[in-house]
C-alpha positions as CSV (number, residue, x, y, z in Angstrom):
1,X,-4.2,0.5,22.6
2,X,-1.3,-2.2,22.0
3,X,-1.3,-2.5,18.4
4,X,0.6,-4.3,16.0
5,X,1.3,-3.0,12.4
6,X,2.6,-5.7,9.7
7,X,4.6,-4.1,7.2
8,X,5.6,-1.6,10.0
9,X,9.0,-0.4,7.9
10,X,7.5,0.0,4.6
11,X,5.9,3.3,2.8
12,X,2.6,3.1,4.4
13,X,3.7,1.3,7.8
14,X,6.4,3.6,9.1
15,X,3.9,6.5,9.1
16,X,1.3,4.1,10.9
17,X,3.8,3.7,13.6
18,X,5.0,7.4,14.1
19,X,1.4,8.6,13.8
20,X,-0.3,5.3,16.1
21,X,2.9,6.3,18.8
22,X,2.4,10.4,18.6
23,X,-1.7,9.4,19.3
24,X,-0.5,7.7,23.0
25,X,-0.6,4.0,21.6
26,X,1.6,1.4,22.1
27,X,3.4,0.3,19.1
28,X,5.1,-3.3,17.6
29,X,6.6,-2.9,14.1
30,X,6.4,-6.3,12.6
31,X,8.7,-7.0,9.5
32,X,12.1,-9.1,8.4
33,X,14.2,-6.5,9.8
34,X,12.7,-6.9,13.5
35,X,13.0,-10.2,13.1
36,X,9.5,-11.6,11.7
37,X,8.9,-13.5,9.2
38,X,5.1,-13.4,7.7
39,X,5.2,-16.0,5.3
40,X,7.0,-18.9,7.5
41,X,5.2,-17.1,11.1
42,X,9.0,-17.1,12.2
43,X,8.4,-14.3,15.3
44,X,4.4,-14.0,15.0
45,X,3.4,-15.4,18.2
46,X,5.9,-13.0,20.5
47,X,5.2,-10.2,18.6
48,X,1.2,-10.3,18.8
49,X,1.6,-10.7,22.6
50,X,-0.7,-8.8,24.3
51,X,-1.6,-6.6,20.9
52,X,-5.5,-5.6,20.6
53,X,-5.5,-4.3,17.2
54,X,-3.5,-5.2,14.2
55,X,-3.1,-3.2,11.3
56,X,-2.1,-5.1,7.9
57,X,-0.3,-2.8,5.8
58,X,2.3,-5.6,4.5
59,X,3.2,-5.9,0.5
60,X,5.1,-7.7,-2.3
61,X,6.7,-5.7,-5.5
62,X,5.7,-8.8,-7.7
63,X,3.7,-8.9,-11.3
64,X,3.5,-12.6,-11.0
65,X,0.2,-13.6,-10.1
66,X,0.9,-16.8,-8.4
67,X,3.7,-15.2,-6.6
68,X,1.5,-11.9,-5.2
69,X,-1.1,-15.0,-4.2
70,X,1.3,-17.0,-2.5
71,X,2.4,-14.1,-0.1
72,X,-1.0,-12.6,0.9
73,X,-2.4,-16.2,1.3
74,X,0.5,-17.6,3.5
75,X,1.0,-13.8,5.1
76,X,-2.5,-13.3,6.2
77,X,-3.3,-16.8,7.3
78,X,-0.1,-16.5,9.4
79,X,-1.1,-13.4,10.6
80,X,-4.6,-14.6,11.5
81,X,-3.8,-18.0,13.4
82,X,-1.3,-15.8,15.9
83,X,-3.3,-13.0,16.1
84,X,-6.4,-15.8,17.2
85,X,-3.6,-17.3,19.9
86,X,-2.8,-13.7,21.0
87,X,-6.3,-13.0,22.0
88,X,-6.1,-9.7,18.8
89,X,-9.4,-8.1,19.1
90,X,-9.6,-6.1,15.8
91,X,-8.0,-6.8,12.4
92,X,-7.5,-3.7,10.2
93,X,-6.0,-4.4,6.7
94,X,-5.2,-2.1,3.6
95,X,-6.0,-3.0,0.2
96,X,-6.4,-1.5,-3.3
97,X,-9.0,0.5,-4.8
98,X,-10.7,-1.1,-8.3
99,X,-8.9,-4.6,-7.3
100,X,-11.9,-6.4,-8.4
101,X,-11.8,-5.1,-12.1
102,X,-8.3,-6.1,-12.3
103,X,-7.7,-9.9,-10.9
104,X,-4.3,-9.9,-11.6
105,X,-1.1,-9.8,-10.5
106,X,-0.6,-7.9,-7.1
107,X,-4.4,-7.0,-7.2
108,X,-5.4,-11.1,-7.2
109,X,-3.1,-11.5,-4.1
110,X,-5.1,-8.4,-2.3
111,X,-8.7,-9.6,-3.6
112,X,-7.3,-13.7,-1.5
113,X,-6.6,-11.0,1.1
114,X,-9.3,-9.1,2.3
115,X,-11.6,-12.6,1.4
116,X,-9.3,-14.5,4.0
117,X,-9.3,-11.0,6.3
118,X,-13.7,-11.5,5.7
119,X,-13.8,-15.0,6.9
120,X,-10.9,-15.1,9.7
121,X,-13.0,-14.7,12.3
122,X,-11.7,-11.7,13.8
123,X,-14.1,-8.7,13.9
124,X,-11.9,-6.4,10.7
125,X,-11.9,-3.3,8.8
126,X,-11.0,-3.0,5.1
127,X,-9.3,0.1,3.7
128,X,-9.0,0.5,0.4
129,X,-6.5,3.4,-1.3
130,X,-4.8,4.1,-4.4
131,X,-1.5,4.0,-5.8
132,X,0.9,6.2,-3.4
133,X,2.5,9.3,-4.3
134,X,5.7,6.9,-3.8
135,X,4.6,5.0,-6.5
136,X,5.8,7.3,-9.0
137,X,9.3,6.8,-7.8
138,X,9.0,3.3,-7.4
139,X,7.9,2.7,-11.2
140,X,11.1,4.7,-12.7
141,X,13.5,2.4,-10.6
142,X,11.6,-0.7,-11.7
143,X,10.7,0.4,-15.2
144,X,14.3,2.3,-16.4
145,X,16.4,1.1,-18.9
146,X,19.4,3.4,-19.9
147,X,18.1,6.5,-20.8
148,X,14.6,4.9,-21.0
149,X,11.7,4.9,-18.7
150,X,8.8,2.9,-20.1
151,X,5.7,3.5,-18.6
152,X,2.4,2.3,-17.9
153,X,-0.5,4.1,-19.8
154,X,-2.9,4.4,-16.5
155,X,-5.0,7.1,-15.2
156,X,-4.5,7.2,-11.3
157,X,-5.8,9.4,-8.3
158,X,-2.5,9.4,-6.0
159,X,-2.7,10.1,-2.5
160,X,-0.1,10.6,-0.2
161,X,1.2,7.4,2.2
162,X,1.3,9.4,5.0
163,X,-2.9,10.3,4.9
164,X,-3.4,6.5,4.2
165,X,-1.9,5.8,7.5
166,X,-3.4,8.5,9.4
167,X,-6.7,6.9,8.0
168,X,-5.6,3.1,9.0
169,X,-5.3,5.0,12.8
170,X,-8.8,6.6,12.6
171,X,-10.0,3.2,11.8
172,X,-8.3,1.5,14.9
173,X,-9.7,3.9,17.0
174,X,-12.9,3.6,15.6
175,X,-13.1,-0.4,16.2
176,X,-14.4,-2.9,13.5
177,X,-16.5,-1.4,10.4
178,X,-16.3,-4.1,7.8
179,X,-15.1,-2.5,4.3
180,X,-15.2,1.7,4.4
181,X,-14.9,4.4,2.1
182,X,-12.1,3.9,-0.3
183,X,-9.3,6.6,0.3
184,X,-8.2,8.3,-3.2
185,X,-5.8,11.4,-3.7
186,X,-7.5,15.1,-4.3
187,X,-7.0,15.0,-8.2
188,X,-7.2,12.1,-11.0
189,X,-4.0,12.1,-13.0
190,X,-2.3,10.4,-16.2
191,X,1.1,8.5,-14.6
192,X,3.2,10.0,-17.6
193,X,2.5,13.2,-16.4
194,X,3.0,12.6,-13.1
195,X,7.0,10.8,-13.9
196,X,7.5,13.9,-16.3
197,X,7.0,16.2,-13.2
198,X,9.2,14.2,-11.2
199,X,12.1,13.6,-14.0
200,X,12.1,16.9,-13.9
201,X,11.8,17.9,-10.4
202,X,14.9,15.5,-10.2
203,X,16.9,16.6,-13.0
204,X,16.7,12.5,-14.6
205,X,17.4,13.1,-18.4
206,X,15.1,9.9,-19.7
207,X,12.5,9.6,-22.3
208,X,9.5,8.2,-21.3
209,X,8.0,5.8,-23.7
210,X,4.2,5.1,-22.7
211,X,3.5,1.3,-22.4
212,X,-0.1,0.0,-23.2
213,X,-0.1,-3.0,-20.4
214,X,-1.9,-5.7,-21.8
215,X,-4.9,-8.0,-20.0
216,X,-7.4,-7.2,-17.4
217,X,-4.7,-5.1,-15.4
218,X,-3.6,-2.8,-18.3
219,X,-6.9,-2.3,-19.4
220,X,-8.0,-1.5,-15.8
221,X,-5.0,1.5,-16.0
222,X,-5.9,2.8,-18.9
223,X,-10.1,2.9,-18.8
224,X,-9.3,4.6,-15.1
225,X,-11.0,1.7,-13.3
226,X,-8.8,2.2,-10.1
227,X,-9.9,6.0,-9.5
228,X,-12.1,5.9,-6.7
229,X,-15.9,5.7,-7.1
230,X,-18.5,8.7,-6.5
231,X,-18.4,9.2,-2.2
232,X,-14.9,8.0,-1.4
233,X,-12.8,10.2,1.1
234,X,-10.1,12.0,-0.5
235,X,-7.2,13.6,0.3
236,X,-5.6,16.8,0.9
237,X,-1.9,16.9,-0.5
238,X,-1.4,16.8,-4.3
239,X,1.0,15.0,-5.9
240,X,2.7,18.5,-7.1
241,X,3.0,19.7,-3.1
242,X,4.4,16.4,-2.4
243,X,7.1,17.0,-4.8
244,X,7.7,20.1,-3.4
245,X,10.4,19.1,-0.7
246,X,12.3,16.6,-2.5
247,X,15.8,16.7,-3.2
248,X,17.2,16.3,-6.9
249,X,20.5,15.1,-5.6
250,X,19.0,12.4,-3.0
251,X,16.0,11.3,-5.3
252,X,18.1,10.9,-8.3
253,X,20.5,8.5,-5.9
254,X,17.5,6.9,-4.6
255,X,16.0,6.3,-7.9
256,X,19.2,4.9,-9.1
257,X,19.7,2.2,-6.3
């Protein structure tokens, strides 16, 4: 297949390309750096040309509600008028698990998502994962200040980026299925724990102080609302093995950027 995959330099997307190229497929990465722009549709229409599939794996980093709206509405709409013009057989999209117990924020711009995916009129599939093993890093660069780290009390399932995309692949080959089994990691976790483990895997000297979010969202985190339901596929690689590798030296620079 030609496919397309939005987002295709981000955590999720640049395994979706390696993975969708070592498979024999034909591959455009879609993002700023290559030149497209999702929200205006600056690029969209050369880059869809002659694509079959697309995969959605596209994001924000934004707590604002109206803000995560915005993108995913103007993003995805893009995305769907070119893909229309381009002839796109098959619209595959990646959202978050428990979304709909939590409208807020980032999950209320995935829930205007997969409704404008639904009703685009190109035959889709929905996959829905958890928070990345990435994520962990993620929240101590966004959530440090000095010598503190303040984190969100939340009980997660993490699973790692690179079995999301090798699942976003299956479900290209596999053609349209409408929403499939949510994707969760191989164990349910508490987030403190998991930034304890990679403080110290990293040699960061912080405190963590635990942060009760407040709302729909923090209550979501805490209740363990967005650990996948009873039947969902999980995952292989623990958050502990994906630690494994990492370099103190590099992480702590990355971390610190």
């Amino acid at each position: 297949m030609r496919i397309a995959v939005a987002g295709g330099t981000g955590t999720v997307g640049r395994h979706v390309v390696a993975i969708a190229r070592e498979r024999g497929h034909e591959v455009v990465s879609i993002s700023r750096a290559e030149g497209v722009d999702l929200v205006t549709g600056r690029g969209l229409d050369q880059a869809l040309q002659g694509v079959e599939t697309l995969i959605d794996v596209s994001g924000i980093q934004a707590m604002s509600t109206k803000k995560a709206v915005d993108f995913f509405t103007n993003a995805t709409q893009n995305l769907l008028a070119a893909a229309k013009k381009a002839g796109v057989t098959q619209h595959v999209a990646l959202s978050i698990v428990g979304i709909d117990k939590a409208n807020s924020g980032l999950y209320a711009g995935k829930l205007v998502q997969e409704d404008e995916v639904r009703h685009g009129g190109i035959p889709w599939t929905v996959l829905r994962s958890t928070q990345f093993h990435e994520f962990v890093p993620m929240s101590i660069k966004a959530a440090s200040v000095g010598p503190l780290v303040f984190v969100p009390m939340m009980s997660t399932q993490p699973v790692a980026a690179k079995e999301v995309a090798a699942a976003l692949v299956d479900a290209a080959e596999a053609g349209p299925k409408g929403r499939i089994p949510d994707l969760g990691g191989p164990r349910a976790e508490q987030l403190k724990s998991l930034v304890a483990a990679y403080l110290a895997k990293t040699q960061q000297k912080k405190r963590i102080v635990p942060l009760p979010l407040p709302g729909p969202m923090g209550k979501a985190m805490r209740h363990g609302s967005l650990i996948p339901a009873p039947g969902s596929v999980v995952g292989r690689q623990t958050f502990l093995q994906w630690l494994e590798p990492i370099d103190a030296a590099a992480s702590t620079d990355e971390t610190r950027s």
